[in-house]
N, C-alpha and C positions, 0 to 999 in steps of 0.2 A: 942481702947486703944492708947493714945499717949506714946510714948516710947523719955525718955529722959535722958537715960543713956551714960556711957559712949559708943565707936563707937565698935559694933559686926561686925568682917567680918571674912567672911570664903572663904579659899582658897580649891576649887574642883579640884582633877585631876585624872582623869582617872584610872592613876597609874599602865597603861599593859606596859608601855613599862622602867619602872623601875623591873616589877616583872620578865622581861624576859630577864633583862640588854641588850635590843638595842635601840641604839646600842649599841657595847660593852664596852664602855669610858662612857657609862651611870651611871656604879654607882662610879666610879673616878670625873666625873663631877657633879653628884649629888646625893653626897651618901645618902641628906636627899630626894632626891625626889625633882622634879621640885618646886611640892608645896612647901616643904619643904623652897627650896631657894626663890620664893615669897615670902610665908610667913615670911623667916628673913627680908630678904630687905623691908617689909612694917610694919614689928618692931621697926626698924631705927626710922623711921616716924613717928609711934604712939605707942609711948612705952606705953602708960596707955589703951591702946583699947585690946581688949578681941580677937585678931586673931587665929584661930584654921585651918586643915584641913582637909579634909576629901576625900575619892576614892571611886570608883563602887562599891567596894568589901565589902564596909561597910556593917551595916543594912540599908536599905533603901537606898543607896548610900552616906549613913553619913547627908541625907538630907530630915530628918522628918520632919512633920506638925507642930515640938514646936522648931526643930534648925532653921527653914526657920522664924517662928514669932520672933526671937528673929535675927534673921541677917539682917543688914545695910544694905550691899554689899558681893553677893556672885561673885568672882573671878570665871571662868570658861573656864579650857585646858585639851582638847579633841582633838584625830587623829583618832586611831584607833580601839576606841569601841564605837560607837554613837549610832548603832543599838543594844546596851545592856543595854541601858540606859531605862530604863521602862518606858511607857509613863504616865503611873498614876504620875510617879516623875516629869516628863517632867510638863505636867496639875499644877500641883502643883506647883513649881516654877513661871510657867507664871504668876499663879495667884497670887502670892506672888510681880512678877515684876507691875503688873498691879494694883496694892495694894499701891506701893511706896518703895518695895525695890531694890537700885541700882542693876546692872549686868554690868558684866567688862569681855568680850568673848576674848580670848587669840587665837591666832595664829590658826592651824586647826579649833580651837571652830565656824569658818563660816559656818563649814557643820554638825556641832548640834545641835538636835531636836529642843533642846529651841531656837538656834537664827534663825535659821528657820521661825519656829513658829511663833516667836513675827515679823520677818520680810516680812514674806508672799511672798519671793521669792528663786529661788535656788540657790541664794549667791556661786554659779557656780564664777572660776576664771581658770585663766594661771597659772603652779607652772613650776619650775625649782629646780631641788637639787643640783646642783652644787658647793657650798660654796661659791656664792658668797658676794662679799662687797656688802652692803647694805648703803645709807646713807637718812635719815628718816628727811623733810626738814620739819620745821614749816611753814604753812601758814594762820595759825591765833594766831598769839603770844598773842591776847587780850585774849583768852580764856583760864581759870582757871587750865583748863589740861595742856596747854601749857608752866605754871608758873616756870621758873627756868629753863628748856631742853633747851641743845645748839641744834643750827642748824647750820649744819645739825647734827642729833646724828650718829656716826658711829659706825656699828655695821662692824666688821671684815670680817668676815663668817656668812651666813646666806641659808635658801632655799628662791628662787625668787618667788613672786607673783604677777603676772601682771595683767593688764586690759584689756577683761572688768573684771570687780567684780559687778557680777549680786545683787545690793542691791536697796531698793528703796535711790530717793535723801535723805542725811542725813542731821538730821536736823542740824550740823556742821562738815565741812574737816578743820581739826586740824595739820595734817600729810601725806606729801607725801611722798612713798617713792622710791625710784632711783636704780636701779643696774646696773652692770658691764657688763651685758647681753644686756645692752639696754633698759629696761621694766622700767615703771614709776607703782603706784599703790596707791592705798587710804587706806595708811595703817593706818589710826588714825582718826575713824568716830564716830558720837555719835544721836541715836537716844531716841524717847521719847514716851512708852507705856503704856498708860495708866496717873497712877501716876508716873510709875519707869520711870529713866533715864538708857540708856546703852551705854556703849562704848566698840567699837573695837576696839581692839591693834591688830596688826599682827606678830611683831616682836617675834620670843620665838620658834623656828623650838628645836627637841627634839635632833639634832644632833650636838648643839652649844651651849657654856656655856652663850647664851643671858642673861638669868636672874641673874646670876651674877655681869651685869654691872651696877653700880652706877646710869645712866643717864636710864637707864630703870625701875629701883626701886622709883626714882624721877618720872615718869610717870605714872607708875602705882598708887602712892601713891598721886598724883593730881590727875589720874584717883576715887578714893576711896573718894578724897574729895568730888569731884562735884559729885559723885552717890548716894553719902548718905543724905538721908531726915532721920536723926535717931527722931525729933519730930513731922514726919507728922503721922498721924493716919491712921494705915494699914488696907486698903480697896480699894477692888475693886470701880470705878467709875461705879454706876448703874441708873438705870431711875425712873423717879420720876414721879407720878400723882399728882401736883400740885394742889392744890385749889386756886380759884383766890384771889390775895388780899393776900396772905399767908405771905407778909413779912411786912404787915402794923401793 
């Protein structure tokens, strides 16, 4: 099926650490839910696109075999429920990513299932909680993600993630980012699975109004641009016994 409507994305989160308000400025800072406030910020953006959300807690995790055929780019922020995440859902998604629909892995989302999975290593890092400034340098401003974002973007407070960050080479670094701690780190990476494209953002710790800020809803919404193939035809890449001559 080609699909050539307008843009379907769906924003996933977890949603344990709004149901448990921590921290406890969680529901003052986002009384809709992390998603919640992605999801505004990439309304901005594309006001005529179909953006919905969805948590664990849903059926299926909100992310059945007819809401994944029908999704462009699924957004995806995870901490601390990754082991409740079913793996049949997990399967499902990959194949959906490897199919041609974008992925956009949010901040902890480095140590869940699916980017795991699609990444084939322990995307193992350095953390630090301490609040610190974060400032997130452009070093490929030609790339389409990078379209519009000052550099460096400052984020105020943040938790540190340094190097290494056990990932394979990506197929583009977009974004360095720099703390107050010392630590440098490759916070804005973008691989290519199959048909899907995906990108890491890291910025988005659950103890900071990150997603709130302007100049992260601009990335994230370049992020959604360059993930979305909304008329490529959703399929897995499989192997073929050619017959010789077959394209004469």
């Amino acid at each position: 099926m080609t699909r050539t409507e307008k843009l379907n994305i769906l924003v996933w989160n977890e949603g344990v650490h709004e149901a448990r308000n921590e921290p406890a400025t969680m529901a003052e800072m986002y009384p809709e839910g992390m998603h919640g406030a992605i999801a505004a910020g990439l309304r901005a953006h594309y006001p005529n696109a179909d953006i919905s959300t969805a948590t664990l807690v849903d059926p299926e995790h909100g992310l059945s075999e007819e809401t994944l055929a029908r999704t462009d780019v699924l957004l995806w922020w995870g901490h601390i429920a990754h082991d409740e995440v079913s793996d049949e859902i997990v399967e499902r998604v990959q194949r959906h990513v490897l199919g041609g629909m974008g992925l956009i892995v949010l901040h902890s989302g480095h140590f869940s299932k699916i980017f795991i999975r699609l990444l084939g290593t322990t995307c193992s890092l350095k953390w630090r909680n301490e609040g610190e400034r974060e400032l997130v340098w452009t070093v490929k401003p030609s790339h389409p993600i990078a379209a519009g974002v000052e550099s460096p973007l400052i984020i105020p407070e943040q938790e540190m993630y340094g190097e290494l960050f056990d990932i394979p080479d990506p197929d583009d670094l977009i974004f360095i980012s720099s703390f107050t701690g010392g630590e440098v780190f490759r916070s804005g990476v973008t691989f290519t699975r199959g048909k899907g494209r995906i990108f890491y953002f890291s910025p988005g710790d659950q103890e900071y109004p990150v997603y709130h800020q302007p100049q992260i809803h601009q990335v994230l919404a370049n992020g959604v641009g360059w993930a979305a193939q909304p008329a490529l035809h959703r399929a897995e890449p499989s192997v073929a016994n050619a017959a010789r001559d077959w394209y004469v």
